[in-house]
NUKOLDO-547797 format. One record per residue (C-alpha): residue number from 1; z, x, y. Coordinates in Angstrom, 1 decimal, padded with zeros to 4 digits, always signed. Each point is the difference from the previous one (the first is absolute). Layout:
% residues N
SITE    nr        Z        X        Y
SITE   NUM        Z        X        Y
...
END
This chain:
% residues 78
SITE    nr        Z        X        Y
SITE     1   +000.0   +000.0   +000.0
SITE     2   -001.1   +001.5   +003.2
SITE     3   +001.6   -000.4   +003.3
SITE     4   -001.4   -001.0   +003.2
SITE     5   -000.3   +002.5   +003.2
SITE     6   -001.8   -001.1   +002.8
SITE     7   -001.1   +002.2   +002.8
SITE     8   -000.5   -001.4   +002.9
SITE     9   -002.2   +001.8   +002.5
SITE    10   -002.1   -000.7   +003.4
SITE    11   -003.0   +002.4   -001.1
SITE    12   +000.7   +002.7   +002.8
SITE    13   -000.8   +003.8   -001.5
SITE    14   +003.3   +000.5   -000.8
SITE    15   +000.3   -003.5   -002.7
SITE    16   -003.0   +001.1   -001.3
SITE    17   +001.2   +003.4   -000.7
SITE    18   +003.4   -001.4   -001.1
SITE    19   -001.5   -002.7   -002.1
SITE    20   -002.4   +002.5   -002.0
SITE    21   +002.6   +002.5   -000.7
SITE    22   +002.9   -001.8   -000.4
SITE    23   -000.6   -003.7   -001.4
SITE    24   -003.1   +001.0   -002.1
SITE    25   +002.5   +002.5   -001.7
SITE    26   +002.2   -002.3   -001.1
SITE    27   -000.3   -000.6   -003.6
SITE    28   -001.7   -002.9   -000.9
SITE    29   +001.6   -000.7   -003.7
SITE    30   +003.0   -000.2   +002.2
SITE    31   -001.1   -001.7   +003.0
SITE    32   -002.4   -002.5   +001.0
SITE    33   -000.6   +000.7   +004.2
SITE    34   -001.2   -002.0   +002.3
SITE    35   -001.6   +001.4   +003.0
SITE    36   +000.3   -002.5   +003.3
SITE    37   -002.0   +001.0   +003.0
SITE    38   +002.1   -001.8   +002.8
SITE    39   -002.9   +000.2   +002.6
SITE    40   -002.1   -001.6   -002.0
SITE    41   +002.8   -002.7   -001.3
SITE    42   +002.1   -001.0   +002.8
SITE    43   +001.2   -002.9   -001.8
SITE    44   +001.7   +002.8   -001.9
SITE    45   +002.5   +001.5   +002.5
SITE    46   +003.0   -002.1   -000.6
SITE    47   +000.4   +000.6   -003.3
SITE    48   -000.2   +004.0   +000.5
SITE    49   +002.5   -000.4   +002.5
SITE    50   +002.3   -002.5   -002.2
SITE    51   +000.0   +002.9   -002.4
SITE    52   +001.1   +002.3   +002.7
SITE    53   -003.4   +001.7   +000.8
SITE    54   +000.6   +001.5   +003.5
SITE    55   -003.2   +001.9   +000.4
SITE    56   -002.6   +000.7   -002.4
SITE    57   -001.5   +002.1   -002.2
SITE    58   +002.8   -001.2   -002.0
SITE    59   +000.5   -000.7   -003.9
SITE    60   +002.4   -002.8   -001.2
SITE    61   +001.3   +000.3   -003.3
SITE    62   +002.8   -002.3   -001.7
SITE    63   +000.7   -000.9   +003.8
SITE    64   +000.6   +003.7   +001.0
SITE    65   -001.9   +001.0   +002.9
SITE    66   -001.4   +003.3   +000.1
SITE    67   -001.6   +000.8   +003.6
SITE    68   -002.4   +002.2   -000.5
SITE    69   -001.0   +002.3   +003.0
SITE    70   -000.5   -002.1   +003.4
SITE    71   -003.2   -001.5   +000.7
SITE    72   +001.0   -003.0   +001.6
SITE    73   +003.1   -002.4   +001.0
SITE    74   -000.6   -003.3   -001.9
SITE    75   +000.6   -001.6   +003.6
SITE    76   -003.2   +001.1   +001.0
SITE    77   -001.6   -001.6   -003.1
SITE    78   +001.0   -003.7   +001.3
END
C-alpha cells in the first residue's frame, strides 16, 4: 500500500527543479505523488494551505509539510 505525497508547486524554476529532483525521487512502490500546479489550479489553494502549505515548492506527506526552498508565498497564489 503506497502513500500519498503531494507537491504542490506554482511552476516557477525553482518548483520545477524541486519537483524533478525531489518528488520524482520518491519511490513509487511506496508512494503514489501527486503533482498540483497552483497557478494553473487556483481552485486548489485552500486545501494547500489547510494542510499548512505556506509557500511552495512544498511536499505534503501524511500531513507533514516539507517546504521545499522558497519560490513563492501561497498568498500570492490567491
Amino acid at each position: 500500500m503506497s502513500t500519498t505525497a503531494v507537491f504542490y508547486h506554482a511552476g516557477c524554476p525553482v518548483c520545477v527543479s524541486a519537483e524533478e529532483t525531489i518528488a520524482r525521487s520518491l519511490d513509487p512502490n511506496q508512494f503514489a505523488v501527486e503533482s498540483v500546479h497552483l497557478g494553473e489550479d487556483r481552485s486548489r489553494v485552500g486545501e494547500a494551505e489547510a494542510a499548512g502549505v505556506q509557500s511552495v515548492p512544498a511536499l505534503v506527506i501524511d500531513g507533514n509539510v516539507f517546504h521545499i526552498n522558497h519560490g513563492a508565498d501561497l498568498s500570492a497564489l490567491k
